[in-house]
N, C-alpha and C positions, 0 to 999 in steps of 0.2 A: 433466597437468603433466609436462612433461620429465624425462629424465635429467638430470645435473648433465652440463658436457662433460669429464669426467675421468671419470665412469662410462662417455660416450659410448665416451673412448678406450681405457679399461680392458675395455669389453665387446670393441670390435673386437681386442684382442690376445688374448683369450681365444679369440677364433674363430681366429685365425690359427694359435695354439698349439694350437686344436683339429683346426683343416686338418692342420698340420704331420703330431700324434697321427694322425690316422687315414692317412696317408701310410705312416707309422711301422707301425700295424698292419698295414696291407695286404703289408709289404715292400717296399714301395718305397724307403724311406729305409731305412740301418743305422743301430743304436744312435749309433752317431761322428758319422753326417749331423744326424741328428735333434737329437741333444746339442747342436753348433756351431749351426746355424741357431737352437736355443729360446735357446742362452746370448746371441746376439747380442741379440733379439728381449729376453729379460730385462735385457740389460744398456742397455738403449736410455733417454735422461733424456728427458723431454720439462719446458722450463721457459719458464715463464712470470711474466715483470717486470707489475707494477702503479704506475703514478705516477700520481700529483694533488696537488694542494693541500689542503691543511687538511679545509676543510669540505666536498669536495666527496664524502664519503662511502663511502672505499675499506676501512674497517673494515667497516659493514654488505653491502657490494660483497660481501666477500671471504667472509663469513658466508653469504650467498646462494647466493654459486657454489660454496663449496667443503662446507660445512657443511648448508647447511638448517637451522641452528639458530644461535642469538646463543653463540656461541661466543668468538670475539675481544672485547677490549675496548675500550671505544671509543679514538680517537687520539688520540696526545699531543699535544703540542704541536711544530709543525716546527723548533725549534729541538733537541728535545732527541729525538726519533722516532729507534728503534737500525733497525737495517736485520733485517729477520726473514723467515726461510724456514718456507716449513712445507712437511711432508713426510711419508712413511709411518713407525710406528713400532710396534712390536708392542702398545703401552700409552700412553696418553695422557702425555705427558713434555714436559719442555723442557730446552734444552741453553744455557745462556749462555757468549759468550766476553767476558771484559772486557778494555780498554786493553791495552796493554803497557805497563810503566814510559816509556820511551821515548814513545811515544804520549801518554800522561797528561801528563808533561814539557812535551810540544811544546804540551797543550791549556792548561797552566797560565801558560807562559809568554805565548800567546796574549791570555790573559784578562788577562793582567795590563801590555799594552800600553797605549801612546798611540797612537790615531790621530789622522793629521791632517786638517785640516776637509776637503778634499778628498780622502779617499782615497774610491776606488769602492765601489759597493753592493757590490759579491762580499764584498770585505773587510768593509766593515760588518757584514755574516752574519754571516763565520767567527766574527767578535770576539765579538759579541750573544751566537754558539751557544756561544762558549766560557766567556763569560761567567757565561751562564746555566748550563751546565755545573756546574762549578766551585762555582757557589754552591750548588747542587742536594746537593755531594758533601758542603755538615758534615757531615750528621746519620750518616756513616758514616767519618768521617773518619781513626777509631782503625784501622779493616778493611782499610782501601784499600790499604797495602804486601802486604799479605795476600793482598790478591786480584789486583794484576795482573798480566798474562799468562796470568793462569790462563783455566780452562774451567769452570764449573757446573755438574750436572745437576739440577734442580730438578721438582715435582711438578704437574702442570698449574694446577691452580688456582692458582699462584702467576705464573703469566704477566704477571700487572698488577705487581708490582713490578720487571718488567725493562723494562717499557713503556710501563705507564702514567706519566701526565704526574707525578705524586706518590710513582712506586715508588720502592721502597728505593735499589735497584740503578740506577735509570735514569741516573745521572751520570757511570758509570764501563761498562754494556754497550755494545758494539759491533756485537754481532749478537745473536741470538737466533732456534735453529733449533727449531721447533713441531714435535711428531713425533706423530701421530696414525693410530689404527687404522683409517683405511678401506681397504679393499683398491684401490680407484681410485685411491691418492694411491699407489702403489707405483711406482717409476720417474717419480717427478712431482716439481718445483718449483716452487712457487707463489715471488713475492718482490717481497715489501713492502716496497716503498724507503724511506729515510730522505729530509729532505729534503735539496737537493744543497746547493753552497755548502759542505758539509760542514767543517769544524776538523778533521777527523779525516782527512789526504791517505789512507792506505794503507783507511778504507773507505770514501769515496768511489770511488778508484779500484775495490774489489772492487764497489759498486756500479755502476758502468761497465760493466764485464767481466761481469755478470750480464747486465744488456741489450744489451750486443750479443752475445751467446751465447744468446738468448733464441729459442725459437719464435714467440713473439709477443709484443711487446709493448702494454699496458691504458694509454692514458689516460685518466682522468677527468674530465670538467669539471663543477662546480656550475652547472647547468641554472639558477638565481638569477641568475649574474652567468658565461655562461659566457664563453670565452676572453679572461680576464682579461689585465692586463699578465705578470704571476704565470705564470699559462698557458703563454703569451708565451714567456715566461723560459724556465721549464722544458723546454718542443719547442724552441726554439730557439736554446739558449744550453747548454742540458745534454745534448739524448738525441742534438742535432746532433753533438755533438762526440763522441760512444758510436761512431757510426760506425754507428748503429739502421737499419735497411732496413726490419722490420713492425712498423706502428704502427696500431693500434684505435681510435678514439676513442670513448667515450660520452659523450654528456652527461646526467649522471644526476640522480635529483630533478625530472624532469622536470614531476611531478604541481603543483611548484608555480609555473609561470606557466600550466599547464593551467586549475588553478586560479583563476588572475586572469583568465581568456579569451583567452589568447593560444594565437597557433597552434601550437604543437610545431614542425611543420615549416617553419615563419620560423625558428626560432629554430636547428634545427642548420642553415637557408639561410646564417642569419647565422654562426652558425660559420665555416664553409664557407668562405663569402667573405672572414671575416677573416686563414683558413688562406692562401687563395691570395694575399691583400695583403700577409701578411709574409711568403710565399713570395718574392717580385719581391726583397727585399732579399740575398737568395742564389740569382736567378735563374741556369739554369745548371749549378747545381751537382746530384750526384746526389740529395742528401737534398729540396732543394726536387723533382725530379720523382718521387719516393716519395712525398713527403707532398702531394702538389697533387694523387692520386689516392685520397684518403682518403674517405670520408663519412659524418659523422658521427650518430651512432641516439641516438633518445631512448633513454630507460633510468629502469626506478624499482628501485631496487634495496631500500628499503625494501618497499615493494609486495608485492614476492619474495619477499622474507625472511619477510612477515606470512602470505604464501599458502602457506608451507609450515610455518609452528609449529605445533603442537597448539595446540588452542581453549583446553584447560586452562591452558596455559601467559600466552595472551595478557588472557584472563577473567583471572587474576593477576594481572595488571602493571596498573596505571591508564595510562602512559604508551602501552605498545600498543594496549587498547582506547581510548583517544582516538585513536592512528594508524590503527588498523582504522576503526573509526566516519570516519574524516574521510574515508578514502580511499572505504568504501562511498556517501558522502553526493555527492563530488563525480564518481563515473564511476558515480551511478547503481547501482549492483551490490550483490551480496547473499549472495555466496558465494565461499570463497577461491579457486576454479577458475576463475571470471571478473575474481579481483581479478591473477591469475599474467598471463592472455593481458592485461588493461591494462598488467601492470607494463614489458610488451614486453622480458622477459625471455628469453623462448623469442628472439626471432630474433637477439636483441644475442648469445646463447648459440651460435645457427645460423652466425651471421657469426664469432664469433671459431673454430669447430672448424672451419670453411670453409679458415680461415687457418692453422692448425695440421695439420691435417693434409696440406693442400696439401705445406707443408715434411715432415711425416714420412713421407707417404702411398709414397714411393719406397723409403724406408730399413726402415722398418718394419714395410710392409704388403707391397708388390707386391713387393718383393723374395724373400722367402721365399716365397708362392706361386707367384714364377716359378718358384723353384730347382725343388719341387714337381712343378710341370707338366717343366720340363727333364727330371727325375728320371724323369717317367714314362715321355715320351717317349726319351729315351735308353733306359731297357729295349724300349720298343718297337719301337724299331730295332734295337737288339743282337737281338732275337729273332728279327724280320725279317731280317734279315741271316743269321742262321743259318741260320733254315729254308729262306732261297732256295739258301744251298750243300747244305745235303741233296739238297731237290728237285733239283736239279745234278748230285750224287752218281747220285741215282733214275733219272733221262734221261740218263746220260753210260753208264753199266752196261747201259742198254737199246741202243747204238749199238753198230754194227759195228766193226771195225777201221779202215775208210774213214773214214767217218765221223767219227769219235774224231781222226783226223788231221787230217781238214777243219776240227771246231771248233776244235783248237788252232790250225791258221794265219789261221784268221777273229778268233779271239780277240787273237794277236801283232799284225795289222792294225789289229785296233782300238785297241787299246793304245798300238801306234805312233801312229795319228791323235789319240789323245785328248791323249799327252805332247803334241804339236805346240802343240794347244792352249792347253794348261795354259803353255807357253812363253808363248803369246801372251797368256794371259789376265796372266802375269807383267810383262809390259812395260807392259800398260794401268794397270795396280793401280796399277806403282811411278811411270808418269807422272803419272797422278792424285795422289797421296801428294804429291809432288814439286811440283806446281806447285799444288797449294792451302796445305803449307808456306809457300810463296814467296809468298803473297797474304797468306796470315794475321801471316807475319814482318811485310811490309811494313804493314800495317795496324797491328800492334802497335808498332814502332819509330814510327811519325804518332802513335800515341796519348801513347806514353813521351815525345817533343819534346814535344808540347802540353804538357802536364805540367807539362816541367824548365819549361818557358815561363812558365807560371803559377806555379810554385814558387821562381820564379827574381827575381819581380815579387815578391813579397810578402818574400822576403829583403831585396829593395829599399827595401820598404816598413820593413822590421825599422830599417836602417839609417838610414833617411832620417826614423824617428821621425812617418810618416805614416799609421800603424794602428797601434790599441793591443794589445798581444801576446795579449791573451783574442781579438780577432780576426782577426788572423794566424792563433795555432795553430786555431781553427775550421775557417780560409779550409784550413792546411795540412790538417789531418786529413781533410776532406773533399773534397779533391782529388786526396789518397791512395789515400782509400775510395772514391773513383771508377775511380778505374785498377782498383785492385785487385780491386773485388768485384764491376763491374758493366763496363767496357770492356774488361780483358783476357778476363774468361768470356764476354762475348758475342760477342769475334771466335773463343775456342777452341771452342764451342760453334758459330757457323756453319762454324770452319772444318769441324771433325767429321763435323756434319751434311751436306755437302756430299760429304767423302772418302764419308760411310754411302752418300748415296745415288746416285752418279757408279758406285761399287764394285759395288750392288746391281745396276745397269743391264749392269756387264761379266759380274758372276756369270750373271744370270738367262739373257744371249746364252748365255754357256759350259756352261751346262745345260743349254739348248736344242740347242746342238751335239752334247751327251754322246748323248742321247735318239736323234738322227739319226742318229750313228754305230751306234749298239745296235743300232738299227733294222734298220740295214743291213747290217750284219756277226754279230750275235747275235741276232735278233727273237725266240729261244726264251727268252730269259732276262727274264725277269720284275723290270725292275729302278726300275718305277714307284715302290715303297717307298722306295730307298736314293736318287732323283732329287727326292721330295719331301721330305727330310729335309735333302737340301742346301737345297732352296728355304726351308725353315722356319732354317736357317741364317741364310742369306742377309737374310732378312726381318730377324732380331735384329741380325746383327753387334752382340753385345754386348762383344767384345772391344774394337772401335771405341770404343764410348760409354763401356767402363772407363777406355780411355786417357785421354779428354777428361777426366773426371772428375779423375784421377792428376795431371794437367796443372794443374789448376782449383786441386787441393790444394797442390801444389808452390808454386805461385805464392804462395797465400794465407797458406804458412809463410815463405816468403823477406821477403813483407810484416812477417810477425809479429815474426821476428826481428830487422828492419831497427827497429821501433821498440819490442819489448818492454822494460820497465825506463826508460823515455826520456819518458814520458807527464809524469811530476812536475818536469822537467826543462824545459818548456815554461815557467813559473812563474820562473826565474830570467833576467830578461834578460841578465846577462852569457853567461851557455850557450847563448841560442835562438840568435843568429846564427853563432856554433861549429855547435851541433846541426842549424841550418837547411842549413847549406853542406853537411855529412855526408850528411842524409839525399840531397839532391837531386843529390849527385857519385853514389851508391851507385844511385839509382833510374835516372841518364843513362846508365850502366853494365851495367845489365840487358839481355841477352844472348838474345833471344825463342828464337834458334837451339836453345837449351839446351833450353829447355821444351818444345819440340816435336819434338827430335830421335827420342821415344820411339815417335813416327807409324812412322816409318820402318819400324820392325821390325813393322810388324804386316801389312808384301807378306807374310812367307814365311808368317805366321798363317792369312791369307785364303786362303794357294794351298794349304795342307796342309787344311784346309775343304773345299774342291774334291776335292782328290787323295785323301785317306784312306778316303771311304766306298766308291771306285769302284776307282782302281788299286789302294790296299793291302788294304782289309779285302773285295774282290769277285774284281778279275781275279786276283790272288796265289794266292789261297783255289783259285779254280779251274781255273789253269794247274796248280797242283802235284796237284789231285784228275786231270788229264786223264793229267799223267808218270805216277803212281802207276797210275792200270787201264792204260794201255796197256804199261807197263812189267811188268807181272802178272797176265797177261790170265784167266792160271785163276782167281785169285780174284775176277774178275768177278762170278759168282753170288751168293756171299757177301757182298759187298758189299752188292748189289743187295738183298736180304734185310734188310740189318741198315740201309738206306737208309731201305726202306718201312718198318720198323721205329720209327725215330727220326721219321719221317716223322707218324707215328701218335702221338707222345709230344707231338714239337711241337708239332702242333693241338691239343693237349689243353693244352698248356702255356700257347700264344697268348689258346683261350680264358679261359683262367683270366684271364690277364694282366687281357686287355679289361675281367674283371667286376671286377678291384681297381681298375682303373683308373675306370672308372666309380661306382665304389662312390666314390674321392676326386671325382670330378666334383661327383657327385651331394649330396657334401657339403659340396663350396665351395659351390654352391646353396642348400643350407640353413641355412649359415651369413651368407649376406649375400655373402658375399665377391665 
């Protein structure tokens, strides 16, 4: 039986933190290094959104994956379901936040409308949920000035009163944040949506902003009746409008058309196919080509849950051993370790940490073992580097007078040729730089027109009373979220990739030139070490791919603040075609020039790259060793002495290097890494 994938993830950051520690022991890292990289690494969320509908079983789901035991209680009703996080806690606890005065207000007056025979499903909800609300809140009626705004902390076992469909509290919670002892849930989000439609705007919208903030988000389907109209709704009427990029589907319960003899795999075919048929309705747009690459996996998540209780526990309950007995009788089977691989837990498990980590695997993982390997690497060039000026010192002490004269003017000749270069390698950089701006600009400005184009049509449509404004702001937000998240980072990102590898191609010439000159002018100097370190340079340019990145964020806050606060303001049609005009003058206005100006600066990056390990930290070092003996010809001996000297320490030193160095090899080895 599997890890849970939060144990998965929890074990890899423990190896990472253990990579870092042995980096740290060896001396590779100082206390400061070590500190900053583990705080990053600790402070890192990983979160995780859960949606379905009712019955489709995202309480025993969430039991399964996160627990291994019937922990949660079962689900309420979608009407009245609070929005609930769970998360690490030193003691099993729960944290309630209820209404605000304000909030309660708006839900009361709600409840206490007319609607007209025609007003829309959306409305219908709110009304129903507020309704229902509302009636829920006598039996606490006296309490309720008492309690809102406020916060609760409550004892776990009381969780069914802020949740459950009958709890005390469920009429007036809003969230409720589950805090539990596993070490794997540390730096984790789990979150259990409410359902949408919500009466409550300010948590609907925090349920919004949870999924599109989300590493990945779960839907569920009841494998009975899967991609209901319900279904329907919720992908594409709710998680569309989130601005949602990863989306899982399961369709879970699958044991019961297995069951009736039906194929499993028709059944998510049929999914599938219904995915891509309401796909065609928002062809086009980015969320349909996100989710038209989805595919959907059976799932029992009951199954799961049976395959991992104690016997004790389930021999208790009549209602599990009937679950147990039915599931042994229909897959045949006869022990919980074959009832786990039916529940096809393990790979729906495999797929969603596939998905997760993909997005943290950069931030959280490879990143600090790069810094790591950098770290070691750069001592081991600093010490290289040194000991080729000793060795220097060693062979410079052993020359004549002649001699000592000759390498200085073969040394200023090289020097002179190599500047030459580095001139020339400056003019290829900054054309390059320069004319992939000017591709990328252009390419960006076509996308921004498209756009206003599009944004421009549906203001029309605003006015002209020919879409209704639930699908306008849709059409809007995801026209936005096109630009924003998925056409301006893939022209920044080709453009990048392009400058990385056009730049590689004039470095690697300009290397090759360094080596011929050496050749030719200094063949005694030993300077293969300090010519593969630029190449291992060259290979990263990670300063290039910061930019890109810096670029990618820049953009994605100019976004954020063009509509943060603006989201409930969609809702009033006197304001959308005000708001519609705002955002679309503000978005025609955007300035690609800005965003990419920061390229620029990164010719003098590239050529100090080149120039530092050779002109400054090599020939410098050793024009001024050549002034100094020929300058002070008596202390030549002395020199020479205290050369082989240090000559002797260094190799001692180098060795050493190499066995810490290998000693962290050897352990990213043994940790997976």
């Amino acid at each position: 039986m599997s890890e849970n994938i939060f144990e998965q993830v929890h074990k890899r950051k423990q190896n990472v933190l253990a990579y870092i520690q042995s980096a740290k022991d060896c001396q590779i890292l100082s206390d400061e290094e070590y500190s900053n990289i583990k705080r990053k690494i600790d402070n890192d969320k990983l979160t995780l959104g859960v949606i379905g509908q009712m019955k489709c079983g995202k309480s025993t789901f969430l039991n399964s994956l996160i627990f291994g035991d019937d922990v949660l209680p079962a689900a309420t009703t979608p009407m009245t379901a609070s929005l609930s996080v769970i998360t690490y806690g030193e003691e099993k606890s729960i944290e309630a936040e209820f209404y605000t005065k304000a909030e309660w207000d708006a839900l009361k007056f709600e409840s206490s409308r007319i609607l007209e025979e025609n007003s829309r499903d959306d409305e219908k909800s709110k009304h129903e949920a507020a309704e229902e609300l509302v009636a829920k809140s006598k039996k606490i009626e006296s309490e309720i000035p008492a309690l809102l705004g406020q916060k609760k902390k409550d004892s776990f076992d009381k969780l069914i009163e802020y949740v459950g469909a009958d709890g005390k509290y469920i009429s007036i919670t809003k969230s409720v944040t589950v805090y539990y002892p596993k070490d794997y849930l540390k730096g984790v989000e789990i979150v259990d949506t409410p359902g949408f439609n919500d009466p409550i705007v300010s948590r609907e919208e925090r349920t919004k902003d949870f999924l599109k903030n989300a590493d990945a988000v779960l839907m569920l389907l009841y494998a009975g009746q899967p991609f209901s109209s319900t279904d329907k709704s919720i992908i594409f009427d709710t998680v569309r409008s989130c601005g949602v990029a990863k989306v899982l589907m399961g369709v879970n319960k699958y044991d019961m058309p297995y069951e009736q003899g039906e194929d499993i795999n028709e059944v998510c075919a049929y999914v599938k196919k219904q995915v891509l048929e309401a796909c065609k309705s928002c062809q086009g747009e980015a969320f349909a080509e996100a989710l038209s690459e989805i595919d959907p996996m059976p799932v029992s998540a009951n199954m799961a849950l049976l395959s991992k209780l104690d016997m004790s526990k389930i021999q208790g309950s009549a209602d599990l051993s009937h679950d147990l007995d039915r599931f042994y009788r229909i897959f045949e089977i006869s022990n919980q370790k074959d009832l786990f691989i039916k529940s096809k837990f393990g790979e729906f498990q495999q797929k969603l940490i596939e998905s997760i980590t993909k997005n943290k695997d950069e931030i959280l993982f490879r990143k600090p073992i790069s810094m790591v390997e950098g770290f070691c690497a750069q001592k081991t060039e600093a010490l290289a580097k040194n000991f080729l000026l000793v060795k220097e010192i060693e062979k410079n002490c052993s020359l004549n007078d002649d001699d000592l004269e000759n390498k200085k003017s073969q040394l200023e000749r090289a020097c002179r040729r190599i500047n030459k270069k580095l001139d020339g390698l400056g003019v290829g950089v900054e054309d390059i730089i320069d004319e992939n701006i000017r591709r990328a600009k252009n390419e960006i400005d076509t996308s921004i027109d498209d756009t206003v184009k599009k944004l421009s049509k549906y203001v029309d449509e605003i006015i002209g009373c020919v879409t209704s404004e639930n699908e306008v702001t849709r059409k809007f937000n995801d026209c936005i979220y096109a630009l924003e998240s998925r056409n301006i980072p893939r022209i920044v990102e080709k453009l990048c990739g392009e400058i990385r590898r056009t730049t590689k191609e004039e470095l690697g010439s300009f290397v090759d030139d360094v080596f011929d000159i050496m050749q030719r002018y200094l063949p005694d100097v030993d300077s293969k070490d300090i010519l593969k370190s630029i190449r291992i340079g060259v290979e990263k340019l990670e300063n290039v791919k910061n930019v890109s990145d810096n670029i990618k964020i820049e953009i994605k806050g100019f976004f954020g603040s063009l509509l943060y606060g603006r989201s409930s303001l969609w809702a009033h049609k006197k304001k959308l075609k005000e708001l519609s005009y705002e955002v679309v003058e503000k978005i025609r206005k955007i300035d690609a020039s800005t965003y990419l100006a920061p390229l620029k600066a990164e010719k003098d990056k590239i050529l100090n790259m080149a120039k530092k390990p050779i002109l400054d930290e090599l020939f410098v070092p050793m024009k001024e060793q050549l002034d100094e003996i020929t300058s002070n010809v008596e202390s030549k001996e002395m020199k020479l002495r205290k050369a082989q000297d240090d000559v002797k320490k260094m190799n001692e030193e180098m060795k050493l290097l190499k066995i810490k160095v290998d000693a962290i090899k050897k352990k990213k080895i043994e940790l997976g890494l």
